[in-house]
C-alpha positions as CSV (number, residue, x, y, z in Angstrom):
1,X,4.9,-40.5,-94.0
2,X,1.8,-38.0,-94.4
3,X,1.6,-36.0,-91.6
4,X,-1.5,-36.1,-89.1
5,X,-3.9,-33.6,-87.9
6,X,-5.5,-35.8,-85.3
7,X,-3.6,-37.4,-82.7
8,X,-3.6,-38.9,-78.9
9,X,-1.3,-37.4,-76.6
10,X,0.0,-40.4,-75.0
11,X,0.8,-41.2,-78.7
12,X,3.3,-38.6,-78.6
13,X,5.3,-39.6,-75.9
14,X,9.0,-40.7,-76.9
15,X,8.3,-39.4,-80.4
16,X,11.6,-38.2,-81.9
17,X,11.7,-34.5,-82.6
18,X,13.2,-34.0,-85.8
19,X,14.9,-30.4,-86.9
20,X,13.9,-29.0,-90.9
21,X,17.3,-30.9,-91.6
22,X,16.1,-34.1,-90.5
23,X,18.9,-34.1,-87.2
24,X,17.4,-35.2,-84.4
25,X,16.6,-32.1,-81.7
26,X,15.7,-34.8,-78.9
27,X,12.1,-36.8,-77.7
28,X,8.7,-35.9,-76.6
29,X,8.1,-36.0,-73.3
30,X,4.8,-34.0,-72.2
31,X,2.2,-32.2,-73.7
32,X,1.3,-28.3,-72.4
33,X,-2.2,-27.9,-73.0
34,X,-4.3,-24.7,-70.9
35,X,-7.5,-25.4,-69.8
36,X,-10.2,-22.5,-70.7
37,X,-13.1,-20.8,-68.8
38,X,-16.0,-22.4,-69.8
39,X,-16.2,-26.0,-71.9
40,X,-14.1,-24.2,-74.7
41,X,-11.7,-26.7,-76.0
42,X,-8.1,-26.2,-74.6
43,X,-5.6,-25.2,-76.5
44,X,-1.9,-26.9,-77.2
45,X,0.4,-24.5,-76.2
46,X,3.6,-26.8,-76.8
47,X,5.4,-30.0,-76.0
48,X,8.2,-30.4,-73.2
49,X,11.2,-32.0,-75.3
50,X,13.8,-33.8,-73.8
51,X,17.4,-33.2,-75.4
52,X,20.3,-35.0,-76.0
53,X,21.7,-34.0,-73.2
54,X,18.7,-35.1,-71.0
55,X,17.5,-31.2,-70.0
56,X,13.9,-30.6,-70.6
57,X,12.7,-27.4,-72.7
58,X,9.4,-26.0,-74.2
59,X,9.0,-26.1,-78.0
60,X,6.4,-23.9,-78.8
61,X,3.2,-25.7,-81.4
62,X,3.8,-22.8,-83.9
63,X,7.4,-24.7,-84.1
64,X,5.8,-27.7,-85.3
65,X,5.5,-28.4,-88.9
66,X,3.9,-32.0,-88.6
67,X,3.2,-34.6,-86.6
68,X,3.9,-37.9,-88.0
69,X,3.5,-41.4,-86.6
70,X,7.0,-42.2,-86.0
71,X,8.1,-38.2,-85.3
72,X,7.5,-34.7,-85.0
73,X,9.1,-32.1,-87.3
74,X,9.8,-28.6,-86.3
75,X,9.7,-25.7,-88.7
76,X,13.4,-24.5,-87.3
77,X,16.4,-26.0,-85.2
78,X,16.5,-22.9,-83.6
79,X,14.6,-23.1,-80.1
80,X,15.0,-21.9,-76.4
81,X,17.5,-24.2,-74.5
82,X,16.3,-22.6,-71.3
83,X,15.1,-25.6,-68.8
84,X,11.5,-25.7,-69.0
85,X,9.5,-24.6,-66.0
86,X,6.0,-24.8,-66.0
87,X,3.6,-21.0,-65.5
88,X,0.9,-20.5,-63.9
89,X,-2.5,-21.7,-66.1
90,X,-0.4,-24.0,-67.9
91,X,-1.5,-28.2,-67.8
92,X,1.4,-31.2,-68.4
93,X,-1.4,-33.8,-70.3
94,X,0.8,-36.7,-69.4
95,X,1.8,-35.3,-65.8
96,X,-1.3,-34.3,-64.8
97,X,-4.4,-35.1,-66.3
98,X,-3.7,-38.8,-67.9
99,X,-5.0,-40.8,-64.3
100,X,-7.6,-37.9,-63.7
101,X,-11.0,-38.8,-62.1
102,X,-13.9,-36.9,-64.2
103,X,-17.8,-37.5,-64.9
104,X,-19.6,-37.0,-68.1
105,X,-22.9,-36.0,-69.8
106,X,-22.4,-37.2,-73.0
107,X,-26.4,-38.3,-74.0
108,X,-24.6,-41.4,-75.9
109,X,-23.6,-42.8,-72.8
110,X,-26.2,-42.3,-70.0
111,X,-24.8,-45.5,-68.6
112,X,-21.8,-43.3,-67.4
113,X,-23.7,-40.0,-65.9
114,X,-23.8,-41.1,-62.1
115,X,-20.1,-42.7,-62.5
116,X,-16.5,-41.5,-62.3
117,X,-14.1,-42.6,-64.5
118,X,-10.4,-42.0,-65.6
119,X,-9.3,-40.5,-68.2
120,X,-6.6,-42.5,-70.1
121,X,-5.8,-40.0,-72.8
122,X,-6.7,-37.0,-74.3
123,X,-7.6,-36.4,-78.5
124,X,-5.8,-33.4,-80.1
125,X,-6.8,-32.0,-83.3
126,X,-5.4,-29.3,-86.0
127,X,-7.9,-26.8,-86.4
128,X,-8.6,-24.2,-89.4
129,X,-7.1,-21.6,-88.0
130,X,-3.8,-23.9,-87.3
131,X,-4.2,-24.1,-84.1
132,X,-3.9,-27.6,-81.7
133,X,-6.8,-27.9,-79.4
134,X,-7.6,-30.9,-76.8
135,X,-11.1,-31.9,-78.7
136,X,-11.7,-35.4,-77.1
137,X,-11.5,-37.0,-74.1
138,X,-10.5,-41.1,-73.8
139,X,-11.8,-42.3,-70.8
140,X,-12.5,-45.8,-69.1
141,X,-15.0,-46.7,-66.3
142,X,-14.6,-49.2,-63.3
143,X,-13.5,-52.6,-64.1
144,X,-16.8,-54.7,-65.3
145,X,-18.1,-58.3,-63.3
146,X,-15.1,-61.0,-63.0
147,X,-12.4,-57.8,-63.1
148,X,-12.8,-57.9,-66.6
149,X,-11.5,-54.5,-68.0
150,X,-14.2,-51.6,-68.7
151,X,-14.4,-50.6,-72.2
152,X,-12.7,-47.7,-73.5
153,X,-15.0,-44.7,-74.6
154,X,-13.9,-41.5,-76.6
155,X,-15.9,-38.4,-74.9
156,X,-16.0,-34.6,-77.0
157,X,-14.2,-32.7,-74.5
158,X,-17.6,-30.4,-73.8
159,X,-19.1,-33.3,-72.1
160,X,-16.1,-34.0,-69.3
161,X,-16.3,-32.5,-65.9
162,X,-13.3,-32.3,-63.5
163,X,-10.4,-30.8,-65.5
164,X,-10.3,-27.4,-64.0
165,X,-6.8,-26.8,-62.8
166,X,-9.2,-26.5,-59.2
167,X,-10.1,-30.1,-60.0
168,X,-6.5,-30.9,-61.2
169,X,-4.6,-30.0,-57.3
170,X,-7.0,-32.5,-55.6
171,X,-5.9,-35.3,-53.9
172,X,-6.2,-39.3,-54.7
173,X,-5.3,-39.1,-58.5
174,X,-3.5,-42.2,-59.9
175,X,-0.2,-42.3,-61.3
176,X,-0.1,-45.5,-63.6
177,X,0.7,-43.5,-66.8
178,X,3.2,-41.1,-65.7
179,X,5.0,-44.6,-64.0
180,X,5.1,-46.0,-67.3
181,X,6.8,-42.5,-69.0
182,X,9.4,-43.5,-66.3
183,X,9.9,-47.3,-67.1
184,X,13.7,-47.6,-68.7
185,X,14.9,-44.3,-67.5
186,X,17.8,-43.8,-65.7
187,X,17.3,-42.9,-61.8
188,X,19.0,-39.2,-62.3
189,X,16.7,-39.2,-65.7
190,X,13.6,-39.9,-63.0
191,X,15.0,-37.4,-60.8
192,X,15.1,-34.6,-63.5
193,X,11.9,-35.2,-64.5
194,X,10.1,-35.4,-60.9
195,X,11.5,-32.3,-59.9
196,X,9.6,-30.6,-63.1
197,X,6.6,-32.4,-61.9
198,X,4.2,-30.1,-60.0
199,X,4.5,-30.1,-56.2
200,X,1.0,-32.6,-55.9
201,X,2.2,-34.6,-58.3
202,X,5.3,-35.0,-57.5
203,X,4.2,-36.5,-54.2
204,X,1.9,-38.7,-55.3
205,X,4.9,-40.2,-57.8
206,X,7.1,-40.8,-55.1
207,X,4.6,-42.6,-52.7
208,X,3.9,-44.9,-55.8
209,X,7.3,-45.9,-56.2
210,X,8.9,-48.6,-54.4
211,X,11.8,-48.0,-51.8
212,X,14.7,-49.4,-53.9
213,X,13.7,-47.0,-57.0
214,X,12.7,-43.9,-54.9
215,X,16.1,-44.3,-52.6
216,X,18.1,-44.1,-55.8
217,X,15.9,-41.5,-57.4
218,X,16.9,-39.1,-53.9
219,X,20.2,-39.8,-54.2
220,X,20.0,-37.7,-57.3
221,X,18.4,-35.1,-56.5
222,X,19.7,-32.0,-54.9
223,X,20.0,-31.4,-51.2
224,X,17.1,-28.9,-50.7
225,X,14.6,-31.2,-52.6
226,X,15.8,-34.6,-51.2
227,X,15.2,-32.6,-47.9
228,X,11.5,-31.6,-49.5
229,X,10.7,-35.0,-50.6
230,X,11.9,-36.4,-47.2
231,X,10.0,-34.5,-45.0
232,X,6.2,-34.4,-46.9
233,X,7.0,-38.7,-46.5
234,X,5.3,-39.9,-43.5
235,X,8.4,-40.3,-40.9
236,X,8.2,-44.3,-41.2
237,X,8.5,-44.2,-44.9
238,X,11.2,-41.7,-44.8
239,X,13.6,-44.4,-42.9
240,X,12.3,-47.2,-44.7
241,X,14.2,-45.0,-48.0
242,X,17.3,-44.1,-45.6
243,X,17.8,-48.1,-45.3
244,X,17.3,-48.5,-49.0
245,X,20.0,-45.6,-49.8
246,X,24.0,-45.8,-50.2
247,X,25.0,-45.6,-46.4
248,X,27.0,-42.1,-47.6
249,X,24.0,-40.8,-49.3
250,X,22.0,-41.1,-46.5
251,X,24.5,-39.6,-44.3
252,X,24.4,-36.4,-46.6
253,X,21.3,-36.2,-46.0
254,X,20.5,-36.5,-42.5
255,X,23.4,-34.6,-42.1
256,X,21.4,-31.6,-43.6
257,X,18.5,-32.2,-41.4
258,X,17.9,-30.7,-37.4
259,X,19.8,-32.9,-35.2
260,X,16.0,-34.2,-33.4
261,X,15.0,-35.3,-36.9
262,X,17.4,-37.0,-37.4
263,X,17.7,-38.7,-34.7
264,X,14.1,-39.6,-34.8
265,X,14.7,-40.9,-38.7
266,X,17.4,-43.1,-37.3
267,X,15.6,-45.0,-34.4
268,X,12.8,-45.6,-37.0
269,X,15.8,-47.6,-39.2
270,X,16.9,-51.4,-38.3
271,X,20.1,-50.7,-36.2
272,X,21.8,-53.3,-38.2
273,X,21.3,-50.1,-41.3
274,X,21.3,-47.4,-39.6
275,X,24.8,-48.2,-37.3
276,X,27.2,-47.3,-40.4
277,X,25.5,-44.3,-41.4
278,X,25.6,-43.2,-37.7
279,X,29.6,-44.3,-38.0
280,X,29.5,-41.7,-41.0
281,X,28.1,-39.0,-39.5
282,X,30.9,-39.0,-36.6
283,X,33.0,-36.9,-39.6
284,X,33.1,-33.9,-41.0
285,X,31.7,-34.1,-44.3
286,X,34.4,-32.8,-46.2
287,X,36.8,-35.5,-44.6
288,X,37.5,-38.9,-46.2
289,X,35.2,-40.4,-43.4
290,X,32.3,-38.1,-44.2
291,X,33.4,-38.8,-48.0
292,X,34.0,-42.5,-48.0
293,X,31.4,-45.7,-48.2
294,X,31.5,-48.3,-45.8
295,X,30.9,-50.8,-48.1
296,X,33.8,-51.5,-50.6
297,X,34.5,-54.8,-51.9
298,X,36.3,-56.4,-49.1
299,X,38.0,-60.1,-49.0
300,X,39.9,-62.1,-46.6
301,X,43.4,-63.4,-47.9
302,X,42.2,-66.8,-48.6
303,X,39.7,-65.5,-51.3
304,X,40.1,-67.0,-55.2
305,X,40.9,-65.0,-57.8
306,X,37.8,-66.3,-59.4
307,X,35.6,-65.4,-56.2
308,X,37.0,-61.8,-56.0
309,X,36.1,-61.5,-60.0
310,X,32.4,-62.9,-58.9
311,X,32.2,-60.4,-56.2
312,X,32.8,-57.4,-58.7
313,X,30.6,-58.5,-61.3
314,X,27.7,-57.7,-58.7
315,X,25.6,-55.5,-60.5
316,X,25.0,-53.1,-57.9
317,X,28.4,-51.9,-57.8
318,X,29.4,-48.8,-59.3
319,X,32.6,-49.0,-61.6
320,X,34.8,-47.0,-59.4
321,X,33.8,-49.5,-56.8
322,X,34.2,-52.3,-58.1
323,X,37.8,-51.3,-59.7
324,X,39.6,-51.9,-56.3
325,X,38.8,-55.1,-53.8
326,X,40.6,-54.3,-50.5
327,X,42.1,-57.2,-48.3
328,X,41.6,-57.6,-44.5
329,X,41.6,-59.9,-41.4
330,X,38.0,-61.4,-40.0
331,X,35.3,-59.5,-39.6
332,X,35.5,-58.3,-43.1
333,X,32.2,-55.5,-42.5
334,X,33.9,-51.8,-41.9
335,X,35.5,-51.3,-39.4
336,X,37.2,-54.9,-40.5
337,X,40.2,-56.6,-38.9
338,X,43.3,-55.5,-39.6
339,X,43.8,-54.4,-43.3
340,X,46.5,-55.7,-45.4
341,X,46.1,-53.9,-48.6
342,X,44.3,-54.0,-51.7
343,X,44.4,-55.6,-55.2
344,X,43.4,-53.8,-58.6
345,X,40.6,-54.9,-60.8
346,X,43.1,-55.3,-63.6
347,X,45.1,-57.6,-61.3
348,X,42.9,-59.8,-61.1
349,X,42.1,-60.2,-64.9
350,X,45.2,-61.0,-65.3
351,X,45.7,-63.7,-62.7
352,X,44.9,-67.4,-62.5
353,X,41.2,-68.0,-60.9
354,X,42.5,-70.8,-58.8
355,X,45.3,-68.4,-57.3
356,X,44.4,-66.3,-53.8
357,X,44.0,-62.7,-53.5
358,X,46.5,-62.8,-50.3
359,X,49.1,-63.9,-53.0
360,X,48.9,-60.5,-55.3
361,X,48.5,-58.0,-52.3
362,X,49.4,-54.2,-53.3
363,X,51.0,-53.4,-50.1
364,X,52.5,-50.1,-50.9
365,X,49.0,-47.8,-51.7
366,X,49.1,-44.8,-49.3
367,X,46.0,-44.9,-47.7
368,X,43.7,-42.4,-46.6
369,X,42.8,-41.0,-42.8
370,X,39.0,-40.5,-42.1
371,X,40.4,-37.0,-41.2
372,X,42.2,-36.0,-44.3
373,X,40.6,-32.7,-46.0
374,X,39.1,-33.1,-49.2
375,X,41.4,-31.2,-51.0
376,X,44.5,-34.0,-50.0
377,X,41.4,-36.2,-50.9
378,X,41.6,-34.9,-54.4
379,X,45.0,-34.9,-55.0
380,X,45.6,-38.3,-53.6
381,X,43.1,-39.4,-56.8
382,X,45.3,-37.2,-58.8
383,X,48.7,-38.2,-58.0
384,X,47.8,-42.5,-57.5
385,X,45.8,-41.8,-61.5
386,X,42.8,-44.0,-58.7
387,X,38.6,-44.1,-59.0
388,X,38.5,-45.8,-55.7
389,X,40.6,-45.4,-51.8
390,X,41.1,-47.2,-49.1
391,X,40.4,-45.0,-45.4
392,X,42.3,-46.8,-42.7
393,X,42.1,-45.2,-39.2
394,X,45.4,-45.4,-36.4
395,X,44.8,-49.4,-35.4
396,X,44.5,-50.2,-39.0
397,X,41.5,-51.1,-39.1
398,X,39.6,-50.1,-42.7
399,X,36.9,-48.4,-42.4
400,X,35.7,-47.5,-45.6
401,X,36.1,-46.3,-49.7
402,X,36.2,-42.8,-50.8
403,X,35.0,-43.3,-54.4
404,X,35.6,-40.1,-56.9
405,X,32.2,-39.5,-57.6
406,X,31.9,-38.6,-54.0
407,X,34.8,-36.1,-54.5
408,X,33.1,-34.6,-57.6
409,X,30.1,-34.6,-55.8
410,X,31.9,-32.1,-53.2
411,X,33.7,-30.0,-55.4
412,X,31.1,-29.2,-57.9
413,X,28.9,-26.3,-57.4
414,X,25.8,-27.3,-55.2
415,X,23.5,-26.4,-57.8
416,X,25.1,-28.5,-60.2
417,X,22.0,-30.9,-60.9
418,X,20.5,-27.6,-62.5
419,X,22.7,-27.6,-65.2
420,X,21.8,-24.5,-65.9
421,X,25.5,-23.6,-67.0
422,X,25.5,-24.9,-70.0
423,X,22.5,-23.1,-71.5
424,X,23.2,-21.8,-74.8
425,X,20.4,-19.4,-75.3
């Protein structure tokens, strides 16, 4: 395909970036534009690429052989790995100016001069000297009589008003198209990606999410910026996402705030959510009970094979979770009756439906104290070859799963999400 010297930013987005050998480098996933003094056209610095391995870098325009339809071409394979972080005077197109509120002069359009309207994308063109500018402006107006939708109009960038980086920081701008870069992406994808969002922005993302997708978002985000996020949230919000995160995650978290806040965030929660995280935060957090979820798979004896099989096909559950269905006494929420053992996923694939779980019991697991030390945490994983355990206290009552994604959690560094270890510069 002939490559293009005119293009729409939004266009770009996803693009696959191709090295001069044709491999695949990774996909487009912003455009860095800065904004001059004056109504000078602003230049293309670069694109924010997204590797292979999810990190985000810079690729510099004077790395870019073409642009083509389906993907861009680079001149070299050999480019920074550093993470991308954005300088001062530099613009994100898709983060922060696709949404943007602006007015216009253009003397075409005199029906537009006393309105504000949004800009939906911006036009870039190759110029002469080889450089990419931002020449044009696609913008749409209010929605016309009956809600119909306002048609689209294509403004020359000298005629917008309102993309200073001044005009930029304000409040109020809408986050429809940065949503939509979002849609498909994993929720520790979303979380990379927010935290490279600038601090306004980032904000204004996470109020436009719902609960469900913002509480999983957090819970992949490091402790100092779940702790960030958290606190800018007015405090009603901010329990509303506690509810809507794992009960462990949520202990983590509150665990990392002053006891008052906490407290406050948990008497904003429905008891019947916050209870178990309160449970939780009665461990230490390098304990199996500050470790552990209190709500594995549990079953009374008289379960069917082919109702414990339903139970894990829940698509909630996490694999390590849903490898191990633990067996217990009425009530069967944590802290259950008494607990008579559990029975591996494999088990039960290998079972009759119509037989019961109480039938195919493994008895003989060790099982784990809410006071055992993460370190006889790990090696209990270790020596049982186990993704899931059971944490029993002295009346036998279980109380919860250690999983070992919570262990890994614990023993990794605690900048870990910055992945900065594995740069290759």
């Amino acid at each position: 395909m002939a490559a293009v010297s005119k293009v729409f930013a939004a266009r770009l987005a996803g693009l696959v970036v191709l090295g001069p050998d044709g491999e695949s480098v990774g996909r487009v996933r912003d455009v860095v534009i800065t904004i001059r003094i004056g109504r000078q056209q602003p230049r293309v610095l670069g694109l924010v690429v997204e590797l292979l391995t999810h990190k985000r870098i810079f690729v510099p325009m004077l790395r870019v052989t073409a642009i083509e339809p389906s993907s861009v071409t680079l001149t070299t394979g050999n480019v920074s790995l550093r993470r991308f972080a954005q300088r001062l005077g530099e613009v994100l197109v898709l983060a922060q100016v696709l949404d943007s509120k602006v007015r216009i002069d253009d003397p075409e359009l005199p029906d537009l001069h006393n309105d504000t309207v949004l800009v939906v994308d911006l036009g870039l063109e190759l110029t002469r000297s080889r450089d990419w500018v931002a020449a044009r402006v696609a913008v749409r107006g209010h929605r016309g009589r009956l809600g119909r939708r306002a048609p689209l109009h294509v403004v020359d960038w000298p005629h917008v008003h309102g993309l200073t980086p001044q005009d930029l920081a304000l409040p109020g701008q809408g986050v429809s198209q940065i949503l939509m870069q979002f849609e498909g992406l994993r929720a520790a994808d979303v979380a990379n990606a927010l935290r490279e969002l600038p601090e306004k922005r980032r904000l204004e993302v996470a109020i436009a999410l719902d609960d469900e997708r913002l509480a999983d978002v957090v819970q992949e985000l490091p402790d100092d910026d779940q702790i960030d996020l958290l606190g800018k949230l007015k405090a009603e919000r901010a329990a509303d996402i506690l509810e809507a995160m794992d009960p462990d995650d949520a202990a983590d978290l509150l665990g990392e705030l002053p006891d008052a806040e906490a407290e406050t965030l948990l008497r904003l929660m429905d008891p019947e959510e916050s209870e178990p995280v309160r449970r939780l935060l009665e461990h230490s957090p390098d304990t199996a009970g500050g470790l552990m979820t209190p709500e594995p798979v549990i079953l009374n004896p008289a379960t069917t094979v082919a109702e414990a099989l339903a139970r894990v096909r829940i698509q909630d559950l996490t694999p390590a979770i849903a490898s191990l269905v633990f067996v217990a006494r009425p009530p069967s929420a944590t802290p259950t009756g008494h607990y008579l053992g559990c029975v591996h996923l494999q088990q039960l694939l290998r079972e009759p439906p119509a037989s019961l779980v109480g039938g195919i019991i493994d008895k003989d697991l060790p099982r784990l104290r809410p006071e055992t030390p993460l370190a006889a945490v790990t090696r209990y994983f270790a020596t049982y070859n186990l993704v899931c355990g059971p944490v029993v206290d002295d009346e036998g009552h279980l109380l919860g799963a250690v999983t070992v994604d919570d262990v890994l959690d614990h023993l990794l560094p605690e900048d870990w999400r910055d992945e900065e270890g594995d740069d290759n510069e």
